[in-house]
N, C-alpha and C positions, 0 to 999 in steps of 0.2 A: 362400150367396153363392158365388161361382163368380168365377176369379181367371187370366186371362191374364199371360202375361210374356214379353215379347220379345226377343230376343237379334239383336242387327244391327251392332253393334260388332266390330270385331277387336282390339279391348285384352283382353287376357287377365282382366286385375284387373276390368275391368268385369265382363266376364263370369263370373265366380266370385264376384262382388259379384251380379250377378241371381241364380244359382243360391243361394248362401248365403240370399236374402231369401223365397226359394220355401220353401226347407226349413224356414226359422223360420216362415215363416206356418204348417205344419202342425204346429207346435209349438204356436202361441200361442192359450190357450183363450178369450182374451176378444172371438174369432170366432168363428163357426160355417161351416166353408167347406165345400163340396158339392164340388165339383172346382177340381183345381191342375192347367193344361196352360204349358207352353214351349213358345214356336212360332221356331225359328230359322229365319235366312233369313243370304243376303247371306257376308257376313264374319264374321257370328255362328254358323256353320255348325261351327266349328273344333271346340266342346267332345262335339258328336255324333257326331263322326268315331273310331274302336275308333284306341285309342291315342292321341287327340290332348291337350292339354292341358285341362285342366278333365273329361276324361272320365271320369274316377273317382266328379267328383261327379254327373254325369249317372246314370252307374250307379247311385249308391246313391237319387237323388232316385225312379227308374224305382222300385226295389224298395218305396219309401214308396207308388206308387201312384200317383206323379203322371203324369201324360199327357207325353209328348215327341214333338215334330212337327220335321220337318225339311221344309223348302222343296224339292219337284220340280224350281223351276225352277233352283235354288240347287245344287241335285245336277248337273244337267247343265251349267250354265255353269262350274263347278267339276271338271267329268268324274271325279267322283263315282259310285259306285254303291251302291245300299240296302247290298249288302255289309261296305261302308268300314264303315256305322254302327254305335254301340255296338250290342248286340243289345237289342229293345226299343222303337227309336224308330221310328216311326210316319212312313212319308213321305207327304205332305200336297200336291196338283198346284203351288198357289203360296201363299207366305210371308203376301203379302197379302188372298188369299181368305178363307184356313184364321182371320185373325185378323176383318176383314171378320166371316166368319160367326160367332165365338166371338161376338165384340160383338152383334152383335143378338139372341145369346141369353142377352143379361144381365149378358156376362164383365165385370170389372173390368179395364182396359188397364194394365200397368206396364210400362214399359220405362226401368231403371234406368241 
């Protein structure tokens, strides 16, 4: 199984509320999951940002393995650069493609 999660909120507790939910699924053995990707976009942009809040736990999810995608179009309307980001995440052209695609390749949608 193969497990998307989307971040598009700007409430900080939401978003440390998805990230927390990612990292227990590769905890929980009464799944079997093949890949864990995060695709932020929008206002959910914040936790990817080197320094920003919730970016700690970004960091440690990155080193579990799991996939992190940040929105292209979300970087520039934001005047953001790959830079800004933890190191790690994956810039993706748009928020809505990158999930678009995961989905037809079977991803589960969660956006908490």
């Amino acid at each position: 199984m193969q497990t998307v999660f989307h971040l598009i909120a700007d409430e900080p507790a939401q978003q440390r509320t998805a990230l927390t939910i990612a990292e227990n699924l590769t905890k929980d053995d009464s799944v079997e999951i093949d890949d864990i990707a995060i695709v932020a976009q929008a206002d959910g942009i914040e936790p990817l940002t080197a320094g920003g809040e919730n970016s700690d736990a970004v960091e440690s999810l990155l080193e579990t393995g799991i996939s992190v995608k940040a929105c292209g179009n979300t970087l520039d309307l934001k005047d953001l650069a790959e830079s800004d980001l933890v190191d790690g995440v994956e810039t993706v052209p748009s928020g809505g493609g990158e999930l678009t695609r995961l989905q037809s390749e079977g991803y589960a949608y969660i956006r908490p």
